[in-house]
N, C-alpha and C positions, 0 to 999 in steps of 0.2 A: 537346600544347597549344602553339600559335603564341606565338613569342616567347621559349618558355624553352629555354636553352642542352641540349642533347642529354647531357651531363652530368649533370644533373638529374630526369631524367624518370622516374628510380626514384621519386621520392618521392608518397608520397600524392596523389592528384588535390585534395580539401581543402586541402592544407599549400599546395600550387602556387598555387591562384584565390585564396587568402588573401594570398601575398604580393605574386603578380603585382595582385590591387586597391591594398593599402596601401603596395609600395614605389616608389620612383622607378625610371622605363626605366631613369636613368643607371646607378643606383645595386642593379638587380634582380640583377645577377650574384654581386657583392659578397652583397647580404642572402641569396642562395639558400646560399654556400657555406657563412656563416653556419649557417644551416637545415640547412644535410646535416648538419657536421658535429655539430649538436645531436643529428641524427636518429641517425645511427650509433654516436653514446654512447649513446643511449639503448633499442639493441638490445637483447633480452636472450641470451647466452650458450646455443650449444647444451647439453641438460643441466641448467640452472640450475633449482633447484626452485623453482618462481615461487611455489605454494601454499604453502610454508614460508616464503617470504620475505612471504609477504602476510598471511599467520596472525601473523608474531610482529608486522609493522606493521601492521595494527589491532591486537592483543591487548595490546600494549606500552601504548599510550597508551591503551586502554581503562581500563587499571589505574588512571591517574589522575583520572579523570575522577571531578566530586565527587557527593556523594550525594541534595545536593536533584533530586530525580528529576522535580517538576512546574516547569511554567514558565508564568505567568499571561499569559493573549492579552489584556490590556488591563482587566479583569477581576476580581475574588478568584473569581467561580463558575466561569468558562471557563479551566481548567486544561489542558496540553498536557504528555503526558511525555514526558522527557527524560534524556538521560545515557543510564547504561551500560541499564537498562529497555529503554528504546526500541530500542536495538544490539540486545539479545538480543531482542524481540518481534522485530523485522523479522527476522533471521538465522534464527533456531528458525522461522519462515511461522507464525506462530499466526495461526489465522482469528478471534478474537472479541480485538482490542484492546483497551487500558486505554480509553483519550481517543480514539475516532474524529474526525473534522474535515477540512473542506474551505476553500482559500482560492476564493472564489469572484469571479470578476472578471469587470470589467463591459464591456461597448460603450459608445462614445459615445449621448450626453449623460450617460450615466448615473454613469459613472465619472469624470467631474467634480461628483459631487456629487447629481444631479437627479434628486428623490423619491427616495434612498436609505433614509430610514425606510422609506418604502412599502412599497420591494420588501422590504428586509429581514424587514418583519412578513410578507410572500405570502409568503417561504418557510420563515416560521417553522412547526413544525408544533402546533398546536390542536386539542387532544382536547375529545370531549363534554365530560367531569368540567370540562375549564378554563372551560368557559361556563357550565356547569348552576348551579342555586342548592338545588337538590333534588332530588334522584332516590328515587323512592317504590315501591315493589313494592304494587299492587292484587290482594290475591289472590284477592278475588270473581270480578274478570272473568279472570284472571292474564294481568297487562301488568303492563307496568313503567310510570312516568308519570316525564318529566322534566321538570323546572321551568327554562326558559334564565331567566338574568339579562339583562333588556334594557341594561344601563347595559356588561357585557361585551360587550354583541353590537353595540353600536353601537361598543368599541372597534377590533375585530376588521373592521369593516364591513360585516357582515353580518346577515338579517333571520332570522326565525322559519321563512318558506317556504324558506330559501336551505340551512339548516342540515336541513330534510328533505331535500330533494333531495339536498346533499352524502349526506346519512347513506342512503339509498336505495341496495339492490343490496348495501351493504356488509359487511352479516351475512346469510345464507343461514336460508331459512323462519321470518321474520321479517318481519311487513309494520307497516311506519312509517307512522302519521299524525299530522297536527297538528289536535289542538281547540281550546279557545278558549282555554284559558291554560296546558296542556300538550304536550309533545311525545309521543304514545301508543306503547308497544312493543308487539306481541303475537304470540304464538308462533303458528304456521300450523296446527300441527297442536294439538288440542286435548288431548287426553290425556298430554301431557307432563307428570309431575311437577311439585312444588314445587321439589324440587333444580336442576330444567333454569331452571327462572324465578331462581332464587338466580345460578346459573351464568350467566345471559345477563346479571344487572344485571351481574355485574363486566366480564364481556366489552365491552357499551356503554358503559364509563367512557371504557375506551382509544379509541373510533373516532375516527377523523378526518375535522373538519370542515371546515378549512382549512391551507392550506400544505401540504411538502414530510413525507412520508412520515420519520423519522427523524434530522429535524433541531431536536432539542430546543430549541437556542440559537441566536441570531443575534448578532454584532457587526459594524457598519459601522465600518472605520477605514478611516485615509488612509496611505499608503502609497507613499512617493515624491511623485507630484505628480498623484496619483489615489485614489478611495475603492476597497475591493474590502470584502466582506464575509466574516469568518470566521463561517463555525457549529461548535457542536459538534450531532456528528452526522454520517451522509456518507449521500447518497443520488447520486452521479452518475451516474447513467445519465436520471432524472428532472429535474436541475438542468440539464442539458446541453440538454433538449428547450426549452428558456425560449429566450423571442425577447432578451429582454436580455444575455442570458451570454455572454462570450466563449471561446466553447469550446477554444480551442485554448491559452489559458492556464490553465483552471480546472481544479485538481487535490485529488483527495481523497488523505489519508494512509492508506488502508487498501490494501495490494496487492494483495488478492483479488479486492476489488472493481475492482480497475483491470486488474487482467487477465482480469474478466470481461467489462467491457465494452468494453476499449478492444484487448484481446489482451496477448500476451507479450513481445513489444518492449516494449511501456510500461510492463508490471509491472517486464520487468528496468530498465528506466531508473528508476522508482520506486524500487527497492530502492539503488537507488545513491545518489539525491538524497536520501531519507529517511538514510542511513547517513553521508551527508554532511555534510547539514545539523548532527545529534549534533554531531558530531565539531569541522565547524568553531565552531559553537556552545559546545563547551567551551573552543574556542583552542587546539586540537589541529594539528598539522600532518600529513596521510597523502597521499601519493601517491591518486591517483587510480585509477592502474589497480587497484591490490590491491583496490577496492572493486568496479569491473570483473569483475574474475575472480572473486571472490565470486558477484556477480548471473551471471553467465555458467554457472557450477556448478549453481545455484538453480534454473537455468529453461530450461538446454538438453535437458530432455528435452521441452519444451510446453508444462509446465504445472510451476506453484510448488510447490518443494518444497525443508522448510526443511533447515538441517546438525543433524538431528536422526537419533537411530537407526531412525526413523521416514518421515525423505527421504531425503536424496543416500547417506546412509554404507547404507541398504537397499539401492540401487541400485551397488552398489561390485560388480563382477566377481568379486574373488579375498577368498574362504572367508576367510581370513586376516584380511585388514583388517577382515573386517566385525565377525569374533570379536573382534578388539582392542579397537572401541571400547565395547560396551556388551555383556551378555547372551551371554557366550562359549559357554556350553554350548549353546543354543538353534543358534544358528549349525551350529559342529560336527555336530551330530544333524542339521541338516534337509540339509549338507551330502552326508553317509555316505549318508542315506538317499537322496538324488537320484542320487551319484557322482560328485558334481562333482570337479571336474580344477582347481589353481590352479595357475599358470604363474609365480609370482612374478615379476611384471610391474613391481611397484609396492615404494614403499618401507617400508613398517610389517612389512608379509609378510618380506622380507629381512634386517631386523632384526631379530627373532624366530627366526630358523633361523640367524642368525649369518652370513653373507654378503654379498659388497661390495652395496653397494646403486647399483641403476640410474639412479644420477644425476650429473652433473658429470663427473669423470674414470671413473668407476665404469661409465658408459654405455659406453665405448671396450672393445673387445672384440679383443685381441690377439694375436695365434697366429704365433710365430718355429722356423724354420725349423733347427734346430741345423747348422754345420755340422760335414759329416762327417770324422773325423779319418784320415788316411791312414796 
């Protein structure tokens, strides 16, 4: 990079364009030595068990952290969990969350304010049952008859024909019509049972007539010196196709779902932000990279996988470790039976068989020459 002293050019490309924008020419030599030697305290030591140091800094102040586990988004209905819950769902990778939710943010005009109810209700999501006033099983003809309430339908925006079309295609051999003061269900095929007509009313409760697939709730707040809308509920890969959204800030709290659609850089960045947030949120103080290295464990094989006996400690190399942490017999047996070979590579293994363990000075591997006496 032009400009910076030859000295310097070890350091990160990042750390470099950062100081060379914000320091003074005069003054860049000066700030850079600054910078280095920040940077080379902040090495970590060949050896140094960085995974023990990062286990007991989150594990330490996990401990403190207090027990009201929900935290209200503005709300009593729209609850968010938090504290040690949320640490352990994101860590353990559980696919079905407490509280799903997404902060959803807007483009200009909109995110000063303009039609915010609006959009909020489009992506709320509105099932038949929320509109209906009666839903009737006809079993002479066997259909189902549903009664909309016009005083809902005009809240919603929506008309009598709008709400067929929406519901059209959406259940399979099932064909919709509208009469004059019903909306008509009727099975395709004629010889269905009673049961299958029982079984379809409940199915047509849930459809969806408007809004976003799995977004129960909507709230518009303001947020800085902008509105963005929280839901409960997460659908983004569908919020993201909206000409309003600004996609490149709008984030759901579910990680599977972020590393389905957006890939595994962003789930592991999720997992950091989500573990962050807790953490800063209780007034905790953690280094960052320990969360780092966490998410880095979690999701270097491709795909998410939580520190369960069931993720990362499955995928462990050496027989040993794996026995250690849960289900030791199981381990052993499927070992003998394959023939696997462990190499005590690692530390859990080494402490178990009573041997220096390969870490810190433990790594240095010694071999002196006696000499010979004459």
């Amino acid at each position: 990079m032009a400009d910076i002293p030859k000295e310097f050019e070890y350091l990160p490309q990042g750390v470099l364009s950062r100081v060379k924008g914000e320091a003074p020419a005069s003054k860049l030599k000066a700030v850079l030595g600054k910078v280095s030697e920040e940077f080379n305290n902040m090495q970590v030591s060949p050896g140094e068990s960085v995974g023990l140091v990062a286990a007991e800094s989150i594990g330490e102040p996990s401990t403190q952290m207090t027990l009201n586990t929900f935290h209200f988004a503005g709300v009593a209905e729209m609850n968010i969990t938090m504290g040690l819950p949320r640490i352990i769902e994101v860590l353990d990778g559980r696919k079905n969350i407490t509280t799903p939710m997404m902060d959803i943010y807007l483009e200009k005009p909109y995110s000063q304010g303009q039609d915010i109810k609006k959009i909020a209700l489009s992506i709320k999501e509105t099932l038949l049952r929320d509109v209906a006033s009666e839903i009737t099983i006809n079993l002479a003809d066997s259909r189902i008859e549903v009664i909309p309430d016009d005083a809902k339908l005009a809240e919603i925006g929506m008309t009598k024909p709008g709400v067929v079309s929406a519901l059209k295609g959406q259940i399979k051999g099932v064909s919709v019509d509208l009469r004059k003061e019903f909306i008509s269900f009727r099975l395709k095929k004629k010889e269905e049972g009673v049961n299958a007509i029982f079984k379809m009313k409940e199915k047509i409760k849930t459809l969806v007539i408007k809004g976003v697939k799995g977004i129960s709730q909507v709230l518009p707040v303001k947020r800085g010196n902008e509105f963005i809308i929280i839901t409960a509920g997460t659908n983004l890969k569908k919020i993201l196709q909206m000409p309003m959204v600004d996609v490149t800030r709008t984030v759901s709290n579910d990680i599977f779902e972020i590393e389905a659609v957006l890939g595994i850089e962003a789930a592991r960045q999720a997992i950091i932000n989500e573990v962050y947030k807790v953490i800063e949120n209780q007034g905790l103080n953690v280094d960052i990279r320990h969360m780092m290295l966490v998410a880095d464990t979690m999701c270097n094989s491709g795909v998410i996988r939580g520190i369960t006996r069931y993720g990362t400690v499955k995928e462990k190399v050496s027989v040993l470790a794996r026995a250690s942490f849960e289900t030791p017999i199981k381990h052993l047996i499927d070992a003998s039976l394959h023939g696997e070979t462990d190499y005590l590579n690692s530390v859990v293994e080494n402490v178990m068989i009573n041997q220096p363990v390969p870490v810190g000075t433990g790594m240095v591997k010694l071999a002196m020459k006696e000499e010979q006496k004459k």
